[in-house]
C-alpha positions in Angstrom: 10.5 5.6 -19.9 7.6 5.4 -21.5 3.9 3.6 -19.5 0.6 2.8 -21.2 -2.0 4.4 -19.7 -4.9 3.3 -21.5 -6.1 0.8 -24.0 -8.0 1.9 -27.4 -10.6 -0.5 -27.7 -14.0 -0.6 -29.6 -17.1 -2.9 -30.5 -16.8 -5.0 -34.2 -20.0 -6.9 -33.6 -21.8 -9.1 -31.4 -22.4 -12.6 -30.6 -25.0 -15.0 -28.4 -22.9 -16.4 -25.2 -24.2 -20.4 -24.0 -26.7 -19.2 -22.1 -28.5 -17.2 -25.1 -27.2 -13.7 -24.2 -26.4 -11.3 -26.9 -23.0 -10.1 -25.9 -20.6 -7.3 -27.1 -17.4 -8.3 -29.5 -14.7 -5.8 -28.4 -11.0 -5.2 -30.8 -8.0 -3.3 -29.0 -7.1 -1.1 -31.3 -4.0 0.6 -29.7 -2.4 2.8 -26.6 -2.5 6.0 -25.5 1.2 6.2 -23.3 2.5 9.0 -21.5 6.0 10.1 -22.5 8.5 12.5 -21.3 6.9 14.7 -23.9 3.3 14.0 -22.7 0.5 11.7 -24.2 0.9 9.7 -27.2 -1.8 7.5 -29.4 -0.6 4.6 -30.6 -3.1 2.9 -33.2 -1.8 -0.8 -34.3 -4.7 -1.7 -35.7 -8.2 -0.1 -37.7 -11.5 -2.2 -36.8 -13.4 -4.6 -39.6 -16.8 -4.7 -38.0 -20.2 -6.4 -38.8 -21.5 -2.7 -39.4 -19.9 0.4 -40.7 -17.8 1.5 -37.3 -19.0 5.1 -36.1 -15.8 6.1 -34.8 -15.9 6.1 -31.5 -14.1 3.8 -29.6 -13.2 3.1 -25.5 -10.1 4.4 -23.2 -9.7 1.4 -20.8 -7.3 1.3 -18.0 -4.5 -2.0 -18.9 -5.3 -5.1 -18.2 -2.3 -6.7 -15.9 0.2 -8.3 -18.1 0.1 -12.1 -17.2 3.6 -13.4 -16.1 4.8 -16.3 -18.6 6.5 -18.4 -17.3 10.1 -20.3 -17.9 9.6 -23.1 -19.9 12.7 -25.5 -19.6 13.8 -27.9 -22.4 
């Protein structure tokens, strides 16, 4: 069985938060998962950014995958 061990993530732009901050746009791009045959990238996505992307991008531990709940109709 396969487990995501990081996200791919990187900045596309920026914007100014309520307060007037300048704040930092982030994309995921992907996964990097171990396997039984060791580390894998997995890119789902390539970045459209306000400027020319560099490249470089983030390895972030998962976020916690919200439980949804059981909607009954």
């Amino acid at each position: 069985m396969s487990k995501t061990m990081y996200e791919i993530t990187t900045i596309t732009g920026s914007y100014t938060n309520a307060k007037g901050e300048k704040k930092n746009r982030y994309q995921k791009l992907g996964s990097i998962i171990e396997t039984k045959n060791g580390l894998m990238m997995k890119l789902d996505t390539l970045p459209i950014t306000e400027e020319h992307w560099n490249g470089w991008a983030y390895l972030n531990e998962p976020k916690p995958r919200e439980e949804k709940e059981d909607i009954p109709f």
